[in-house]
N, CA, C and O atoms as a MOPAC input file, in Angstrom:
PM7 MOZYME 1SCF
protein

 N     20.32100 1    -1.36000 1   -21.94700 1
 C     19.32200 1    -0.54600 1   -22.61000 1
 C     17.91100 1    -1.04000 1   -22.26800 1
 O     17.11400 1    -0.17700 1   -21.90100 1
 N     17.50000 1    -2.29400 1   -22.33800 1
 C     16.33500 1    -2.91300 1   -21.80700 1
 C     15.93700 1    -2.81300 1   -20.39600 1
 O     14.80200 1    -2.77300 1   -19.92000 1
 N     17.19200 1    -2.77800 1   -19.76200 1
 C     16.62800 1    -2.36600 1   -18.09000 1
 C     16.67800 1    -0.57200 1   -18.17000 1
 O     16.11600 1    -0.16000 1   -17.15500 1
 N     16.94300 1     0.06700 1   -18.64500 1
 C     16.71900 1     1.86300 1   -18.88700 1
 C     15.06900 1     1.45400 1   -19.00500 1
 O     14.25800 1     1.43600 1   -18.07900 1
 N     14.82900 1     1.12600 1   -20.46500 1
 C     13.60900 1     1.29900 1   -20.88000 1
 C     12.64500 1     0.77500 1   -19.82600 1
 O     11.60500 1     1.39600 1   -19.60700 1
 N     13.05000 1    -0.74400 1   -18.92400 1
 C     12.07800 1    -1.18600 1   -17.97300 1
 C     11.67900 1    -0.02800 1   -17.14400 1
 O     10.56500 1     0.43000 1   -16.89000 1
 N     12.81100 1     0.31100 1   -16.80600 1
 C     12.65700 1     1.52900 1   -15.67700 1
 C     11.56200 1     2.51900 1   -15.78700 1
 O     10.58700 1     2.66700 1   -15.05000 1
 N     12.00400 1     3.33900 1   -17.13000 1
 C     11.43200 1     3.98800 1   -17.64500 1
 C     10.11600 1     3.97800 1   -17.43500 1
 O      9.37000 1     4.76300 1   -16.85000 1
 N      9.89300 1     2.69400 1   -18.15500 1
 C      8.27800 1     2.18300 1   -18.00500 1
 C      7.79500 1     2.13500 1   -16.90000 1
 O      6.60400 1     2.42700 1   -16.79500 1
 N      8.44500 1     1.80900 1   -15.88600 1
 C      7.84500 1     1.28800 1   -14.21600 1
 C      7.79300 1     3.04000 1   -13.75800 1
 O      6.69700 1     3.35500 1   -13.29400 1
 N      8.81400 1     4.17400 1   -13.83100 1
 C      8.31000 1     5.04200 1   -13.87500 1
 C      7.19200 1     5.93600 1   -14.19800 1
 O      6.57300 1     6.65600 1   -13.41500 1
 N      7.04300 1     5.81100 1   -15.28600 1
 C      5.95300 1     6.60800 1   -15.85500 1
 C      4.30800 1     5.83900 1   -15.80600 1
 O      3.22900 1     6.31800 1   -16.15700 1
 N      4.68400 1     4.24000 1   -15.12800 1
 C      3.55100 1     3.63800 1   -14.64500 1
 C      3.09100 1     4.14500 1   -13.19800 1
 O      1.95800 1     4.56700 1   -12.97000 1
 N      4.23000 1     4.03800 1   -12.14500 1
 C      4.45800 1     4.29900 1   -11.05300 1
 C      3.82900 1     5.95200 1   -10.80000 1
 O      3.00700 1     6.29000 1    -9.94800 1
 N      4.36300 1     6.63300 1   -11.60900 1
 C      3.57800 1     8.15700 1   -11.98000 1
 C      2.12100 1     8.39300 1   -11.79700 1
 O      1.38200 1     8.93100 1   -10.97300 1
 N      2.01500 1     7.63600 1   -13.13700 1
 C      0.30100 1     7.54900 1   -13.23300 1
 C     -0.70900 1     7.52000 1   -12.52400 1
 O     -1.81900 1     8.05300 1   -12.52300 1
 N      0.17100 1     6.40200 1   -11.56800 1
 C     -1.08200 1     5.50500 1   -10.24100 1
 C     -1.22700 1     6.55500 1    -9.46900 1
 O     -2.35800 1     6.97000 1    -9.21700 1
 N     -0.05600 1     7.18300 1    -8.94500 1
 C      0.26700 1     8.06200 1    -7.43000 1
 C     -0.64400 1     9.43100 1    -8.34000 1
 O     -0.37100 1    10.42600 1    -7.66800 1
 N     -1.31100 1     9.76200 1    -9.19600 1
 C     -1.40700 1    10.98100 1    -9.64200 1
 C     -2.90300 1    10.27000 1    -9.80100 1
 O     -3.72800 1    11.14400 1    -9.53600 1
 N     -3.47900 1     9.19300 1   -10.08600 1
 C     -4.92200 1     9.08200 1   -10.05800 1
 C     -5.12100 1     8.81100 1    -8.75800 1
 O     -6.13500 1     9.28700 1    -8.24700 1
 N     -4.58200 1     8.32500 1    -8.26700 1
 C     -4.33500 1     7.89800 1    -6.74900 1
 C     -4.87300 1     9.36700 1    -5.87400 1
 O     -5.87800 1     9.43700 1    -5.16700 1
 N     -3.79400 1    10.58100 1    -6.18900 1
 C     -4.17600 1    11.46500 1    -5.83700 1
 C     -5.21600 1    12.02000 1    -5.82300 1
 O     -5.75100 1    12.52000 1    -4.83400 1
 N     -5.71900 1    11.99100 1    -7.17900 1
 C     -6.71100 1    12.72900 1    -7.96400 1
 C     -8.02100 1    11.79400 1    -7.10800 1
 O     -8.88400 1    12.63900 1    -6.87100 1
 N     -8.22700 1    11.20100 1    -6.87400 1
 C     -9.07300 1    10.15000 1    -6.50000 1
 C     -9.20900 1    10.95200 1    -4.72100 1
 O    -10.14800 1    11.56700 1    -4.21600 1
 N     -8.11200 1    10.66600 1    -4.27600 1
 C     -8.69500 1    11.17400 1    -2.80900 1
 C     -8.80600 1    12.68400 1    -2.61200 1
 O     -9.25100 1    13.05400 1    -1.52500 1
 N     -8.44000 1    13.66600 1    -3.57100 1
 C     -8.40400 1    14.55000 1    -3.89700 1
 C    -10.33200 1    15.28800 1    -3.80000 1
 O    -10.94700 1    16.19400 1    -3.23700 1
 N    -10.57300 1    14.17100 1    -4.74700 1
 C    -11.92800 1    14.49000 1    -4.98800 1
 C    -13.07700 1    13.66500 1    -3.81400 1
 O    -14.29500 1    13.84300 1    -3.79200 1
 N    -12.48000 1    12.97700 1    -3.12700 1
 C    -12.92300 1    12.16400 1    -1.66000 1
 C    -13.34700 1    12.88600 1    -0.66300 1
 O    -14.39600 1    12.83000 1    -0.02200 1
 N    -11.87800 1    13.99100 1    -0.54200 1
 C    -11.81700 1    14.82100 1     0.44900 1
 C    -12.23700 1    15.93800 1     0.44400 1
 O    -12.41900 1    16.47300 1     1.53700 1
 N    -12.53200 1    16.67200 1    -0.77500 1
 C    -13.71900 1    17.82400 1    -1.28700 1
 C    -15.21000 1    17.35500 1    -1.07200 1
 O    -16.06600 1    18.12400 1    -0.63600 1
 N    -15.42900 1    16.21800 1    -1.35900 1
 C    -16.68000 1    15.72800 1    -0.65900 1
 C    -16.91700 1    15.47400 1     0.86100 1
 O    -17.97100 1    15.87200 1     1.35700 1
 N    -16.37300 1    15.09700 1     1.31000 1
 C    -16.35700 1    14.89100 1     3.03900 1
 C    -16.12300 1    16.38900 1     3.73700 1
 O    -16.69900 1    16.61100 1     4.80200 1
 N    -15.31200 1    17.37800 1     3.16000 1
 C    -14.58400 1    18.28500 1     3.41800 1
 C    -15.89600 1    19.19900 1     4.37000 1
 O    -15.55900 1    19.82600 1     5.37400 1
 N    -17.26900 1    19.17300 1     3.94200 1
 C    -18.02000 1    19.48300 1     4.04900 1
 C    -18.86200 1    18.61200 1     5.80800 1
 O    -19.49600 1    19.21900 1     6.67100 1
 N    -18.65300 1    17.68100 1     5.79000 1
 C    -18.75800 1    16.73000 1     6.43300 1
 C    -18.05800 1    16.49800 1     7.86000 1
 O    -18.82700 1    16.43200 1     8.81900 1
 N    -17.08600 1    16.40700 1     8.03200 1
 C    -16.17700 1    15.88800 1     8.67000 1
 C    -14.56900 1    16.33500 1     8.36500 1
 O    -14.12800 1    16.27300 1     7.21700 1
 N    -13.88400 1    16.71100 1     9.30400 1
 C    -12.72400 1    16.73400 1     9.05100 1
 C    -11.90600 1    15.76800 1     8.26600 1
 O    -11.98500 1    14.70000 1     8.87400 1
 N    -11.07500 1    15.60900 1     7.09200 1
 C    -10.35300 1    14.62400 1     6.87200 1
 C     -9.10200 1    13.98400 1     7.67600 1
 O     -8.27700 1    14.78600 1     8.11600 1
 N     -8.91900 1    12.75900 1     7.87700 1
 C     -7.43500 1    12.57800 1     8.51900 1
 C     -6.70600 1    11.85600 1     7.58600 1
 O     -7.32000 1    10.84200 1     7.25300 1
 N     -5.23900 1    12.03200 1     6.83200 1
 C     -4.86500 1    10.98900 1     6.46400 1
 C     -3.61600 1     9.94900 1     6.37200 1
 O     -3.19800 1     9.20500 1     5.48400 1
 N     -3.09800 1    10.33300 1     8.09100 1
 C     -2.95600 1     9.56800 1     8.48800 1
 C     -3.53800 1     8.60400 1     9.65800 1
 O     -4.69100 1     8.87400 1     9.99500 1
 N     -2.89900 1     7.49700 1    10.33900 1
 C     -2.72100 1     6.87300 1    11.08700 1
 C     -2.04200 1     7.70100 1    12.67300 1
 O     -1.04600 1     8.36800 1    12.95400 1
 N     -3.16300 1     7.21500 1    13.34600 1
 C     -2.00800 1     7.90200 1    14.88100 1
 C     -1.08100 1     6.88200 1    15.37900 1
 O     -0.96500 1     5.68300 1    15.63500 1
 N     -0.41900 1     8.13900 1    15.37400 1
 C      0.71000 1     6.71700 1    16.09900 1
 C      1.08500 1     5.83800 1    16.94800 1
 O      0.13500 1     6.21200 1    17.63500 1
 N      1.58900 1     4.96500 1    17.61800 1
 C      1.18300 1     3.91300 1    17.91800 1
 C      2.34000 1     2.75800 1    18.13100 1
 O      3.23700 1     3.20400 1    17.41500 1
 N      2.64200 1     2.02000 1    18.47200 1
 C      3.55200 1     0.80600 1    18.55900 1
 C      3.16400 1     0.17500 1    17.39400 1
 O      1.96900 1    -0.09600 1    17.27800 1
 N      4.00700 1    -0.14300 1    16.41600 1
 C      3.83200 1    -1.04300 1    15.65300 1
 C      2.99600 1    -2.59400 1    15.98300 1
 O      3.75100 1    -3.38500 1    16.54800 1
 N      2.06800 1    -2.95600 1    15.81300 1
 C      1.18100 1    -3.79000 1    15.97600 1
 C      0.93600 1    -5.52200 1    15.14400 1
 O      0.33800 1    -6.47600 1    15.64100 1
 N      1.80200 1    -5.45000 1    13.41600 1
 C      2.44800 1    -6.21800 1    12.98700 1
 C      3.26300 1    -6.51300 1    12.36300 1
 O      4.12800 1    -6.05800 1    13.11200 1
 N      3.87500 1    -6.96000 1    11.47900 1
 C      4.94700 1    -6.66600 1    10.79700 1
 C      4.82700 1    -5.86100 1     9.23300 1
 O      5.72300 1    -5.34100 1     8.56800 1
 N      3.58400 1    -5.96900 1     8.99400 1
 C      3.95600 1    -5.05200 1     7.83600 1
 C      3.82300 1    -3.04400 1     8.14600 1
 O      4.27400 1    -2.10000 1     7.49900 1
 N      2.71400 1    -3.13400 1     9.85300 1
 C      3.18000 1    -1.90800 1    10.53600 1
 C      4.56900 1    -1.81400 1    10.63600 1
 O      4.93300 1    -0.63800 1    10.60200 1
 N      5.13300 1    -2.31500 1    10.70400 1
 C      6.77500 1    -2.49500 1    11.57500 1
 C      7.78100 1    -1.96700 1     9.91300 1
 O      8.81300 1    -1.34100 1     9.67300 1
 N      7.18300 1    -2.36200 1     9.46900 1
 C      7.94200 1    -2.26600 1     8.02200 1
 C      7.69800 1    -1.11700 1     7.44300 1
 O      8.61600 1    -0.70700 1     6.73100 1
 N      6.58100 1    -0.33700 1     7.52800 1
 C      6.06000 1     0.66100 1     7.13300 1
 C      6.40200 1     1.96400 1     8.01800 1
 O      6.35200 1     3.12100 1     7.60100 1
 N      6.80600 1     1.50300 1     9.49100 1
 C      7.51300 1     2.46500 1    10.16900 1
 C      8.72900 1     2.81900 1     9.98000 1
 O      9.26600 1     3.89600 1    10.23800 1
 N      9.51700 1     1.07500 1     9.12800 1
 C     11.00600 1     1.80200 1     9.26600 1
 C     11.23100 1     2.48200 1     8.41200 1
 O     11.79000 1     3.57700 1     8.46500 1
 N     10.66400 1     1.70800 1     7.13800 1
 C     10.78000 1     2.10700 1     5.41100 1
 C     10.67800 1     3.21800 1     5.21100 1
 O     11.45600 1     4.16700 1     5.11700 1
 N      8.98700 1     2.97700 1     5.10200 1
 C      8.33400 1     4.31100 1     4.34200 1
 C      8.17400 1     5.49300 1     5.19800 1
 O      8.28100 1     6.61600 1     4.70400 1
 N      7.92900 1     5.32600 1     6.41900 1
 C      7.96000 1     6.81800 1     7.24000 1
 C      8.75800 1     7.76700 1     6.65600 1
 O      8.52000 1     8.95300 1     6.42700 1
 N      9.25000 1     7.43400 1     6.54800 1
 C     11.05500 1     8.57000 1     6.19300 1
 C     10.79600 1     9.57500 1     5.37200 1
 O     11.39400 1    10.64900 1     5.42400 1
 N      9.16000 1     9.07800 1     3.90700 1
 C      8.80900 1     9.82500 1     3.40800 1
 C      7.43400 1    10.17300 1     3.29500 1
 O      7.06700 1    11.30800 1     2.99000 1
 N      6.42200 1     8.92900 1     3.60900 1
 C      5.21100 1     8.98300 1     3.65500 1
 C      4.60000 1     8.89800 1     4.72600 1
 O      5.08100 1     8.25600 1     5.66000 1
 N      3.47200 1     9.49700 1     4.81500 1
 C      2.35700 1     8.69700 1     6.31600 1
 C      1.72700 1     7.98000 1     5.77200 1
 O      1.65800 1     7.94000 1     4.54400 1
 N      1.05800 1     7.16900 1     6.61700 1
 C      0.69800 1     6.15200 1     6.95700 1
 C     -0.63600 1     6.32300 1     5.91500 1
 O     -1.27600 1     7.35900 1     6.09900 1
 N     -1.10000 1     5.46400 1     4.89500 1
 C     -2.64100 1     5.61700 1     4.00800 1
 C     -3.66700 1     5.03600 1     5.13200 1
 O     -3.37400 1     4.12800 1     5.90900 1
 N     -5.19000 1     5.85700 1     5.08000 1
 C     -6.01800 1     5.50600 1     5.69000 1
 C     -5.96400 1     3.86600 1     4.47800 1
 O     -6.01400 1     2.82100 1     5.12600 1
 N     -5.89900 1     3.73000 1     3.35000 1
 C     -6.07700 1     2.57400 1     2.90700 1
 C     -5.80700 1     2.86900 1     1.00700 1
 O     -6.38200 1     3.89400 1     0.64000 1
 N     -5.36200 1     2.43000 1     0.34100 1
 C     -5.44900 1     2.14100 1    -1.34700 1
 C     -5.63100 1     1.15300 1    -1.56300 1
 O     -5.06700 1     0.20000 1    -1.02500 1
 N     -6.82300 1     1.07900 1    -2.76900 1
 C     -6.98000 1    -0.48000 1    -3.60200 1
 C     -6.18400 1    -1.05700 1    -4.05800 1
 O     -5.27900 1    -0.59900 1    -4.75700 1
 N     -6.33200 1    -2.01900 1    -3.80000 1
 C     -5.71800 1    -3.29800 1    -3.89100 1
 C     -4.63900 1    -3.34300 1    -4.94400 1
 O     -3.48100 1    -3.65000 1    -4.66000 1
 N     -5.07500 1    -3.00100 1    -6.29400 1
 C     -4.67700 1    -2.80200 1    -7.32400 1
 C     -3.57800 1    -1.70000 1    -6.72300 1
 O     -2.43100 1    -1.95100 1    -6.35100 1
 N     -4.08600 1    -0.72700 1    -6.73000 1
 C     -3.08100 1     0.57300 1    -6.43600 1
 C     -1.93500 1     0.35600 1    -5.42000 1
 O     -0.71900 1     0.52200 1    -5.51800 1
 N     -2.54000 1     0.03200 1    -4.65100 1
 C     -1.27000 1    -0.63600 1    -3.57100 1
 C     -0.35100 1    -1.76200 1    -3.89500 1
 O      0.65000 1    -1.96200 1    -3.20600 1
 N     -0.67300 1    -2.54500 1    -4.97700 1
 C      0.52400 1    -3.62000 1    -4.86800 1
 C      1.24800 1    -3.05300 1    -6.16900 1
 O      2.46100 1    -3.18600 1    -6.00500 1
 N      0.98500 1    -2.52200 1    -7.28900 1
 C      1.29200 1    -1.19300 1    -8.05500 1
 C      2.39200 1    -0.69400 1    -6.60100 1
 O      3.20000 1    -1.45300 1    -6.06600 1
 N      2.19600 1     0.40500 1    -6.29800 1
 C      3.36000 1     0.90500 1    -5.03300 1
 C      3.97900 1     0.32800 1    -4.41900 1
 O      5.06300 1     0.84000 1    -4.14200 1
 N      3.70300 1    -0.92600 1    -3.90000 1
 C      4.56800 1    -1.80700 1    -3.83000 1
 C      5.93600 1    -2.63500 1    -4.27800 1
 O      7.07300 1    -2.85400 1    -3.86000 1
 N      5.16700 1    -2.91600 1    -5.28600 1
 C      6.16600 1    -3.25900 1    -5.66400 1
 C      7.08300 1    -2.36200 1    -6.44700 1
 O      8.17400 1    -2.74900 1    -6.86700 1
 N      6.61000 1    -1.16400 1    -6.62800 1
 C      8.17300 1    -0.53000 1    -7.19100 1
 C      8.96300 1     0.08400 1    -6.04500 1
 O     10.10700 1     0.50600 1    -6.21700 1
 N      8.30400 1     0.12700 1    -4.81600 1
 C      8.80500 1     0.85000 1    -3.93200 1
 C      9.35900 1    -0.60700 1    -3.41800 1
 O      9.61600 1    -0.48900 1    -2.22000 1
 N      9.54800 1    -1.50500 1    -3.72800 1
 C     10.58500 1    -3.05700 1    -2.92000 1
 C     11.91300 1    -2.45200 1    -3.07300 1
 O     12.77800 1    -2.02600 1    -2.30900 1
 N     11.74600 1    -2.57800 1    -4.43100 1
 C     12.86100 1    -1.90400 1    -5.65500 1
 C     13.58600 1    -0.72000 1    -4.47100 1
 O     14.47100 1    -1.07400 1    -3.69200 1
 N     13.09800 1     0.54100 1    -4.50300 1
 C     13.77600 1     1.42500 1    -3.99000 1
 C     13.80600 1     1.62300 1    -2.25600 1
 O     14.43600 1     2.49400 1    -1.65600 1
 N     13.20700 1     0.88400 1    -1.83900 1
 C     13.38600 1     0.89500 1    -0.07000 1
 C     14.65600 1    -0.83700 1     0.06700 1
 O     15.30600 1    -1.05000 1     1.09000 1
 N     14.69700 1    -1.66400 1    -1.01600 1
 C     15.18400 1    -2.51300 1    -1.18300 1
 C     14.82200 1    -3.56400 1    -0.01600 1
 O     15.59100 1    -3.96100 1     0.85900 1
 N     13.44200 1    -3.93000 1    -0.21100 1
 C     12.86600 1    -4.73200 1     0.37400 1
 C     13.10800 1    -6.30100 1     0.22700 1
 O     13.90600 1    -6.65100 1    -0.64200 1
 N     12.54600 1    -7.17900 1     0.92700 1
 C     12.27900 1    -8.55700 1     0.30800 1
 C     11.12300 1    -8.96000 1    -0.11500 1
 O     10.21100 1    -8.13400 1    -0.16400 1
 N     10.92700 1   -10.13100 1    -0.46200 1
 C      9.71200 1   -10.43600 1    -1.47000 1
 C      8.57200 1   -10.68100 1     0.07400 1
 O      7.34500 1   -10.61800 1     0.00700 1
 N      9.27600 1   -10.92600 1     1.21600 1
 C      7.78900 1   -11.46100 1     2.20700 1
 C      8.05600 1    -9.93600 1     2.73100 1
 O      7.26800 1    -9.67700 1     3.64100 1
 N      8.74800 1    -9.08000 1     2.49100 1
 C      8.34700 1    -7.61000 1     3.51800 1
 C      7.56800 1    -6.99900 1     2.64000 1
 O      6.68600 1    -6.33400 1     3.18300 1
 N      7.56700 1    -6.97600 1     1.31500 1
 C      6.13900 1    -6.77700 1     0.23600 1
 C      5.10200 1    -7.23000 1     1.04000 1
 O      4.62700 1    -6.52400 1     1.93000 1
 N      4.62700 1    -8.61300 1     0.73900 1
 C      4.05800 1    -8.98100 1     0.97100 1
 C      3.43600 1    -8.67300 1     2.81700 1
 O      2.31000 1    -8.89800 1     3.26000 1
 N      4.03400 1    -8.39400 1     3.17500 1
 C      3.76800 1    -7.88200 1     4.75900 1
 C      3.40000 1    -6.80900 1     4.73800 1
 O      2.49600 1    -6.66000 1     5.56000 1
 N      3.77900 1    -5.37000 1     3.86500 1
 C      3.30900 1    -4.32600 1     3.98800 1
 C      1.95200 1    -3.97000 1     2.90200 1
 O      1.10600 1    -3.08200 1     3.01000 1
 N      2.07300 1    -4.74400 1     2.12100 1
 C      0.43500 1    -5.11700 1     1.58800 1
 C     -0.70200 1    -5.47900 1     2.17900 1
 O     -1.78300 1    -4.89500 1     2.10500 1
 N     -0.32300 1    -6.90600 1     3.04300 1
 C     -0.91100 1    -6.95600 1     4.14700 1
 C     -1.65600 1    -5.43200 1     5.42500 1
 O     -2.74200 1    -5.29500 1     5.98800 1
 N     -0.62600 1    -4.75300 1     5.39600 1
 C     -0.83800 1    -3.67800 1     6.24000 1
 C     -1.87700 1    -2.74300 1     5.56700 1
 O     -2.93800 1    -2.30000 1     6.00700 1
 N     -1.19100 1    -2.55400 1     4.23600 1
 C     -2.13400 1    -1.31800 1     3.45600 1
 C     -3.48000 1    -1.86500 1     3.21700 1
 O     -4.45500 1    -1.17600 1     2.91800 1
 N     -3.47600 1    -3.21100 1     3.37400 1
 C     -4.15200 1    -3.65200 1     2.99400 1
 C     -5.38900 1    -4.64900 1     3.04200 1
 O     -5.81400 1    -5.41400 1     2.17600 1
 N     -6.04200 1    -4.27000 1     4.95400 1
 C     -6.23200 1    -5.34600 1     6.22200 1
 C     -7.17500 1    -6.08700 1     5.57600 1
 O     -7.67200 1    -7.06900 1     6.12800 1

């Protein structure tokens, strides 16, 4: 019952971020929109280090590549996404690194 409720919680935390997260570049890209084309991904490329390398095998599958998230926000995604890509504690730490030069 305590790991339901953890969950729970890491969900509806996990929610939050990706939805201000959104909301945030949302309102980034209505400003620039005017400006400059937006891109948001990464071109592709040979993986270059290992938390690229990790981020190609993992997360591709569902995401592209972030021009970048704070710090905060990114290790937030991180770490619940260890959990469900079933990472290790240094491939975290490697793809933080990445999101995070």
């Amino acid at each position: 019952m305590r790991l339901l409720k953890f969950s729970l919680a890491v969900t509806a935390m996990m929610s939050s971020s990706v939805l201000l997260w959104a909301a945030t570049q949302s309102q980034a890209a209505a400003g620039q929109a005017a400006k400059k084309p937006v891109t948001t991904s990464r071109p592709a490329q040979q993986p270059q280090d290992d938390g690229d390398q990790i981020f190609q095998q993992q997360c591709s599958r569902c995401h592209n590549a972030p021009e970048g998230f704070s710090p905060r926000i990114s290790g937030t995604i991180a770490r619940h996404m260890r959990i469900r890509a079933s990472l290790s504690k240094h491939e975290e730490e490697q793809l933080l690194h990445f999101l995070n030069p």
